[in-house]
C-alpha positions in Angstrom: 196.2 69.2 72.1 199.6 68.9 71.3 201.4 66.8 74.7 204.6 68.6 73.7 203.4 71.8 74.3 200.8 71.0 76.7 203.5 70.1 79.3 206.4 72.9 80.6 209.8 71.4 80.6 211.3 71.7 84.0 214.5 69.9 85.8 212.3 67.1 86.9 210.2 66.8 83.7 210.0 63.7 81.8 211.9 62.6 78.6 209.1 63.8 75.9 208.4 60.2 74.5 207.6 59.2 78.0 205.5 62.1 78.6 203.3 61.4 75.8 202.7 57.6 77.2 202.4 58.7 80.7 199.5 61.2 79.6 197.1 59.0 78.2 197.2 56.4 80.6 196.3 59.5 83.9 193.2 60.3 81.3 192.1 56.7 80.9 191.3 56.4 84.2 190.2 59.9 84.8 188.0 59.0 82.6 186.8 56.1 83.4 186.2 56.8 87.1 185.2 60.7 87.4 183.3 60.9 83.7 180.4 58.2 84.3 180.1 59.0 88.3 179.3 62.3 87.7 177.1 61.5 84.8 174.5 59.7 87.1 174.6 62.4 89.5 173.7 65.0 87.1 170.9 62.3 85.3 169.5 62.2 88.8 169.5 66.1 89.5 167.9 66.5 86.2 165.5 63.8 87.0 164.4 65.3 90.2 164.3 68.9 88.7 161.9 68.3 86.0 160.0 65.3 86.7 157.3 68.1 88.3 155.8 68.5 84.7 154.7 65.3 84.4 153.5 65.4 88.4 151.7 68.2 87.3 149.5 66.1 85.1 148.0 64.8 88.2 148.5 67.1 91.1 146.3 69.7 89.2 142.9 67.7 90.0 144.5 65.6 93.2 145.8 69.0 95.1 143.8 71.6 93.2 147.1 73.5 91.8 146.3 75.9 88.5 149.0 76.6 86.1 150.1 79.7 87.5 150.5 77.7 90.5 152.8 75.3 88.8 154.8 77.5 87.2 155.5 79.4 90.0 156.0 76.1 92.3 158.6 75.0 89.1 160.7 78.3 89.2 161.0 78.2 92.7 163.4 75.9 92.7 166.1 78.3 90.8 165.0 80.8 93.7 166.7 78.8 96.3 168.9 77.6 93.8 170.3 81.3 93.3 170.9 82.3 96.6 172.8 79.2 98.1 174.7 78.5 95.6 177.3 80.7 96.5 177.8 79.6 100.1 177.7 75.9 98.4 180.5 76.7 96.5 182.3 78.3 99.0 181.9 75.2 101.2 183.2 72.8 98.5 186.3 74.6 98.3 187.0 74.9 101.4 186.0 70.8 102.6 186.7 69.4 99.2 183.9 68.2 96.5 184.1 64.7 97.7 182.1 65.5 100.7 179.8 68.7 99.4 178.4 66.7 96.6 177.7 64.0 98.4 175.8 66.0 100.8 174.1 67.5 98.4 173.3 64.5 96.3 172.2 63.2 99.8 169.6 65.9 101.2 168.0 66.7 97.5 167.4 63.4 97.2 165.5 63.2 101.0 163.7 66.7 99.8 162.8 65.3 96.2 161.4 62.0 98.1 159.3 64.5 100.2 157.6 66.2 97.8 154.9 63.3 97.9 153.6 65.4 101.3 152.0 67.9 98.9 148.9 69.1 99.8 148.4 72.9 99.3 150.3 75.5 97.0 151.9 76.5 99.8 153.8 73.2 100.8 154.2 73.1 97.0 156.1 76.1 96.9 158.3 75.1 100.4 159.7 71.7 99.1 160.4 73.5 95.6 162.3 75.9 97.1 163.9 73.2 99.5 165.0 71.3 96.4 166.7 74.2 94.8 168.7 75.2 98.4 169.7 71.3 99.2 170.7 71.0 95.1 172.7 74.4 95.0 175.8 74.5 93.7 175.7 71.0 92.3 176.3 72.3 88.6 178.4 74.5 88.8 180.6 73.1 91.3 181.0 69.9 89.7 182.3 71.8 86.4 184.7 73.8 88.8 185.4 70.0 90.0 186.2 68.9 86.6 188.7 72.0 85.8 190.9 70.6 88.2 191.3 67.2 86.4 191.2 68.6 82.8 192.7 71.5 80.9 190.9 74.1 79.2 190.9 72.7 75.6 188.7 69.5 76.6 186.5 71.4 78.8 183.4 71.7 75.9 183.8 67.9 75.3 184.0 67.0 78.9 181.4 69.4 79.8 179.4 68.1 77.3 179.8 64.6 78.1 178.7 64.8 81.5 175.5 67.7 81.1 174.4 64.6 78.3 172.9 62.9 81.5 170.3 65.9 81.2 168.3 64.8 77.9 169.4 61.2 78.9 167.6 61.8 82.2 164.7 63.0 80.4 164.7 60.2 77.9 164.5 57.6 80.2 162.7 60.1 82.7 159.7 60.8 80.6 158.4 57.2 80.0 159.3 55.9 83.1 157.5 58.9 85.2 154.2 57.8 82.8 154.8 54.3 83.8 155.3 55.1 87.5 152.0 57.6 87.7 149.7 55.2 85.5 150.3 52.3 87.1 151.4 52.8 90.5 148.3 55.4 90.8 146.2 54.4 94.0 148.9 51.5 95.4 148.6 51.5 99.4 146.4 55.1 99.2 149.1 57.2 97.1 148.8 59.3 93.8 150.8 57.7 91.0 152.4 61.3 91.2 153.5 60.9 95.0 154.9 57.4 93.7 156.9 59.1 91.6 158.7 61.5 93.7 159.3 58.7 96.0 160.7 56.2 93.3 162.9 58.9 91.5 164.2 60.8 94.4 165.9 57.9 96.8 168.1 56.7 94.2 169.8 59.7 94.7 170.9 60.3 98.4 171.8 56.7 98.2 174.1 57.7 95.1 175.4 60.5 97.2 176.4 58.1 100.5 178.7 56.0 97.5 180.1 59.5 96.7 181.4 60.2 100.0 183.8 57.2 99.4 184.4 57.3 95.9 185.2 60.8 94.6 188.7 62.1 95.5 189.0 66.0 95.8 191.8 66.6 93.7 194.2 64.6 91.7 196.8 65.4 94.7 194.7 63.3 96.8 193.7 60.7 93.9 194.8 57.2 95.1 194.4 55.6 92.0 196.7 57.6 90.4 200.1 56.6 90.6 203.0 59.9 91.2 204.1 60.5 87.7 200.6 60.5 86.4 199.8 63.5 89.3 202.5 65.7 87.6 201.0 65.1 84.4 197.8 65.8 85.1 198.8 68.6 87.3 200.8 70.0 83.8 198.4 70.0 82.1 195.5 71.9 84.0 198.3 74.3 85.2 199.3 75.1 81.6 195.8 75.4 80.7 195.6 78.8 82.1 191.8 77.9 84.1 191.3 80.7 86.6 189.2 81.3 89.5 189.0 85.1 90.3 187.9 86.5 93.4 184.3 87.7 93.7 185.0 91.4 93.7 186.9 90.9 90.7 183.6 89.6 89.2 181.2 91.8 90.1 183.4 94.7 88.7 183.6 93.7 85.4 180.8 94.5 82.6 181.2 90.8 81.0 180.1 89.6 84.1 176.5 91.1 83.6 176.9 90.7 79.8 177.8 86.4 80.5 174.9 86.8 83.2 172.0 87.8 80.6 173.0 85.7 78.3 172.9 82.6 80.2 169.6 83.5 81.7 168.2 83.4 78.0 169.8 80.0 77.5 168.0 78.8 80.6 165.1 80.4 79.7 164.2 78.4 76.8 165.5 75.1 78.0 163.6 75.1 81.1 160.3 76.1 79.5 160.3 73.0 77.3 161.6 71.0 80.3 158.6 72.1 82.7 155.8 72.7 80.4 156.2 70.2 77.5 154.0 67.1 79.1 151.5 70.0 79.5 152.0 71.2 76.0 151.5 67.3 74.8 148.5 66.6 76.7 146.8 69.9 75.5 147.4 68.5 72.0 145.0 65.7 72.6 147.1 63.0 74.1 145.4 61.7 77.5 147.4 58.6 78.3 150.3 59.2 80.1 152.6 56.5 78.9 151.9 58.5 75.7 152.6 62.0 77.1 156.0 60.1 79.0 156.8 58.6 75.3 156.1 62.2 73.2 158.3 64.5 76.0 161.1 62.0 75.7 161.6 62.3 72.1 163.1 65.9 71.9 166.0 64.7 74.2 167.0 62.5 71.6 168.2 64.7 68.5 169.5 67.1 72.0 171.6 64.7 72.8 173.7 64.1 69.3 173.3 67.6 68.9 175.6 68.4 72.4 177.8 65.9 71.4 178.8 66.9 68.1 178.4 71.1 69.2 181.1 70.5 71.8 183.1 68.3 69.8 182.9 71.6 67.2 183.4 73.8 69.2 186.7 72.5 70.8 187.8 72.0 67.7 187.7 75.1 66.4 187.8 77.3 69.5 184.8 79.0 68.7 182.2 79.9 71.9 180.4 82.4 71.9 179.6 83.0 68.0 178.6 79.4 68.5 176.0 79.9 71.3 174.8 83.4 69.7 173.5 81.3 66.9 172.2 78.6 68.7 170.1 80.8 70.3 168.6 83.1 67.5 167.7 79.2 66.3 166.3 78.6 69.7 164.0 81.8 69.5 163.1 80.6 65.4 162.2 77.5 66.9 159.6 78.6 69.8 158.4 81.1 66.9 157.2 78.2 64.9 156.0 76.3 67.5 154.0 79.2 69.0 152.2 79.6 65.7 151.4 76.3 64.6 149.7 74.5 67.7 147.1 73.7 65.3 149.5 71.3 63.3 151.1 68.9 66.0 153.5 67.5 64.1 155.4 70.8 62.8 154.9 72.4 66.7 156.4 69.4 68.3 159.5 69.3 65.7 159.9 72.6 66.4 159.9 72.0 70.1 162.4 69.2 69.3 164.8 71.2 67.6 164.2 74.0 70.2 165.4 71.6 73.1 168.3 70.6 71.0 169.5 73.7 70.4 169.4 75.1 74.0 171.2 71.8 75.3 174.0 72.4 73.0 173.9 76.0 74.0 174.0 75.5 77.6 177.0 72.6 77.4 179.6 75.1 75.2 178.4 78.7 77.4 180.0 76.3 80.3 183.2 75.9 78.6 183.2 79.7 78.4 186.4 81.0 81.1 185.2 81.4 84.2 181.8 81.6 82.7 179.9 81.2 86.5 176.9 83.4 86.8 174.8 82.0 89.5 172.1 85.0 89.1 171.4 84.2 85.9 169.9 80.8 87.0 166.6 82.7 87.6 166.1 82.3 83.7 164.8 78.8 85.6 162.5 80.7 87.7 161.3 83.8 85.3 160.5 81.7 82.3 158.5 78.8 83.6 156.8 81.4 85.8 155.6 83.6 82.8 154.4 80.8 80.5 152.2 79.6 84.0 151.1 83.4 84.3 150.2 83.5 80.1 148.7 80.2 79.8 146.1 81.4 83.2 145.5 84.6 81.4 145.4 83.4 77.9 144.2 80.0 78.0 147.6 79.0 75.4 151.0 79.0 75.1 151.6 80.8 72.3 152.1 84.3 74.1 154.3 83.1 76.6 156.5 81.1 73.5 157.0 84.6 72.2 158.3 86.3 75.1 161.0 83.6 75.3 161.9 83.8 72.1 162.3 87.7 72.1 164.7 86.6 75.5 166.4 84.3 73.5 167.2 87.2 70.9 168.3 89.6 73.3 170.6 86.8 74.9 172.3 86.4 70.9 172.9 90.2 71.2 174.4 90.2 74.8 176.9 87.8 73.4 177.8 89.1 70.6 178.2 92.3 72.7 180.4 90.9 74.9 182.8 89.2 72.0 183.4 93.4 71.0 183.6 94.6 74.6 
């Protein structure tokens, strides 16, 4: 972005050489202080969303749970996810993000911790649904959060940048819940599973007391930064054009429902590999779970570059939604071939691989979208991990329930393209 043009010249605007110098060093620390705080947050939210498939690989002969049970028990989560996160985000404009998020990093954490206490599909479906009210908001708001410190043109970088903790989280997540549940399995009368919960979900209320002192609300408010690199900042997201319109605005325009469907195919797919793949593995033969942690971290891998170089793409060229339509005809290609081929691991897992990849980098640039906030369409969490549990009890597979994502996924493509002509 061109500093020159990035920043109005007003009476009490800098000389233009100066400008440029004064804007880099404001971004440096921005940076350096918000970018890799809000990383670990989101790692841990991720974490403590999806380490439940590899719970699962336990809790189903410790509690007596069937896979409709945990598919349900997975979506629940976006149930209670969906309808708080308005009030959330009402509440973090009105008392700042510095203390919302940390009181939701905070009471997540104490409710992921607590999942160890279940013993019935009913408790299973109350601490899910917990999760989802104590974590609502979180992503969202922290991407509101983040359009107050940077403009509109870096939003699918930065965006991407920090939702990278996801398939970071599940990189490290995925061997380190194996590790946790084979060898803490038993210690002092506890499931490895209930270890887990325990070990992954503290880390993050304590992350959420260090928030309450170290996040600023505003650059306004932003000790750090010095008075001349305020107004530059403050140029720059003003001139950027972000907007945040009222509600009734929103729900009385048609791209509103269009955005909505899409995203809730975008979530659709990347929360069915999330949930179900250390089921998917272990139905392909593998039985050690160091194994099964190993296999469902490798897909987050080729996600990760993949969300990295998509934003990086697509801020350079300015394209959005073209960009996520295809991504997400690829996604559906993807759990075609995997859906078909269960027989051949190798091919059904790549194609899982590129699947997750693909969604990632879908999810990241639909952020960077204008005021692309559609809380509803968060129950693509809850509808998709939900069917593949209700296909795989009637079915005895995943295959059917692959399908019917990947006809969502298509649908999703056609929303958006809709909404680019509308």
């Amino acid at each position: 972005m061109d500093l020159k043009e990035a920043i109005p010249r007003t009476p009490d605007t800098f000389d233009i050489s100066r400008t440029q110098a004064t804007a880099v060093r404001p971004y440096k620390k921005i940076d350096a202080r918000i970018i890799p705080f809000l990383f670990l947050c989101y790692m841990l939210a991720y974490l403590d969303r999806i380490n439940i498939g590899f719970a699962n690989l336990q809790m189903q002969s410790d509690v007596g749970i069937t896979d409709k049970v945990f598919g349900f028990a997975a979506g629940m989560f976006f149930l209670g996810y969906v309808l708080f996160e308005l009030p959330s985000n009402l509440l973090l404009v009105k008392v700042g993000a510095r203390k919302t998020i940390s009181r939701i990093l905070v009471l997540w954490g104490l409710a992921s911790a607590s999942m160890l206490f279940v013993d019935s599909a009913t408790k299973f479906y109350v601490l899910r649904f917990l999760l989802g009210v104590f974590e609502a908001g979180f992503a969202p708001g922290m991407l509101y959060y983040l359009t107050l410190w940077y403009p509109t043109s870096r939003m699918a970088t930065v965006s991407s940048t920090v939702m990278l903790s996801a398939p970071i989280a599940a990189i490290v997540g995925g061997p380190l819940s194996g590790y946790i549940m084979s060898t803490m399995n038993g210690v002092h009368g506890l499931g490895g599973w209930q270890w887990m919960f325990l070990l992954e979900g503290l880390p993050a209320a304590l992350v959420g007391v260090v928030a309450f002192f170290y996040l600023s609300d505003t650059p306004e408010k932003a000790s750090w930064l010095n008075d001349d690199e305020k107004q530059v900042v403050s140029s720059l997201t003003q001139r950027s054009g972000a907007t945040h319109g009222s509600l009734r605005n929103v729900l009385t325009n048609r791209h509103f429902y269009l955005l909505s469907g899409v995203l809730f195919s975008v979530i659709s797919g990347a929360y069915v590999v999330s949930f179900w793949l250390p089921s998917i593995v272990k139905t392909s033969g593998v039985t050690s779970l160091t194994e099964i942690g190993m296999y469902s971290a490798i897909p987050y891998i080729p996600a990760a570059f993949a969300m990295i170089l998509g934003g990086m793409w697509s801020d350079r060229k300015g394209e959005r939604k073209g960009f996520v339509a295809c991504l997400m005809v690829g996604v559906a290609l993807a759990m075609l071939v995997a859906a078909y081929t269960p027989q051949y691991f190798a091919v059904s897992f790549s194609a899982l691989c590129v699947a997750a990849a693909l969604s990632w980098t879908a999810i990241t640039t639909f952020w960077a979208i204008p005021s692309a906030h559609y809380s509803v369409a968060l129950l693509g969490g809850f509808v998709a991990p939900s069917l593949i549990g209700v296909m795989k009890t009637l079915t005895g597979n995943f295959q059917s329930g692959m399908l019917v994502v990947a006809v969502i996924e298509v649908v999703g493509a056609g929303l958006l393209l809709l909404s680019r002509r509308a």
